[in-house]
N, C-alpha and C positions, 0 to 999 in steps of 0.2 A: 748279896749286899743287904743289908738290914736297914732298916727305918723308923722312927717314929713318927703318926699325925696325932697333931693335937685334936680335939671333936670339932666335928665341922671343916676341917684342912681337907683340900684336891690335891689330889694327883693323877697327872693322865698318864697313861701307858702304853708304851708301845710294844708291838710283839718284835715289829723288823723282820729279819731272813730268818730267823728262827726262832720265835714265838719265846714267852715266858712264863715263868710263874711265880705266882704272888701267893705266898702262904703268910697268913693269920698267924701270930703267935701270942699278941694279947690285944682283948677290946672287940671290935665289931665295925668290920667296913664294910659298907655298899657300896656296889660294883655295877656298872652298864656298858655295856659295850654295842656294837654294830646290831649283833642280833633282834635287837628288839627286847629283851631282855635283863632281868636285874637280878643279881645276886647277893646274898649276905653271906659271909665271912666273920663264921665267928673264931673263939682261940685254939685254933689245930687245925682249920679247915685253908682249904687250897684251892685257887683256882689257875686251868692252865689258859693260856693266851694262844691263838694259833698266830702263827708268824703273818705277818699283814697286817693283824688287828689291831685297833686300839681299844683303848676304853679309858672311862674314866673312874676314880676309887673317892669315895669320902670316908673318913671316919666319923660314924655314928656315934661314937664313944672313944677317948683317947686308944689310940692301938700302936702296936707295934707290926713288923710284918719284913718277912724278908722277901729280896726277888731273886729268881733265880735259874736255870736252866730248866728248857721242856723235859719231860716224862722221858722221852724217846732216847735224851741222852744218858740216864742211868740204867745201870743192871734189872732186869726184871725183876728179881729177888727184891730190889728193896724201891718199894712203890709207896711211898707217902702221901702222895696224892688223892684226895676226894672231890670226886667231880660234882658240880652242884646241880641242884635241878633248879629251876626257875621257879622266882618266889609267888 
C-alpha cells in the first residue's frame, strides 16, 4: 500500500500479529517507536516493524512511502530491506 505525507503529517503504525514495513521511496521521514529510539528514512531506505509494535512516522519533508509485508515473508534472494541504526 503506498502513501503520501505532506512535511509535518503523522502517521502511527502498527505492526499487529505480523509486524510491517515502511519503505521510504521519496523525501525523508522520522520514525520512533517503543524502543527508545528514532530513526530517519531517507528515499530507498526501510524500516521493519516487529509485530506488536507501534510507532509513530512524521514526514520531515514531503515523502512518499509504501507498507508492506515483514522481511520473513519474502524469498531470501531478494531482500530490500536496510535496517537502520539509531540516529
Amino acid at each position: 500500500m503506498g502513501c503520501y505525507l505532506a512535511q509535518g503529517e503523522l502517521i502511527r503504525l502498527d505492526g499487529k500479529k505480523d509486524g510491517v514495513v515502511l519503505r521510504c521511496t521519496s523525501g525523508a521521514i522520522w520514525l520512533t517507536c517503543g524502543d527508545g529510539q528514532d530513526y530517519l528514512l531517507s528515499a530507498g531506505k526501510s524500516f521493519e516493524l516487529a509485530a506488536q509494535q507501534s510507532a509513530v512516522a512524521e514526514a520531515l519533508q514531503a515523502a512518499e512511502c509504501t507498507l508492506g509485508k515483514p522481511l520473513s515473508d519474502y524469498n531470501h534472494m531478494h531482500r530490500p530491506l536496510i535496517r537502520l541504526a539509531a540516529c
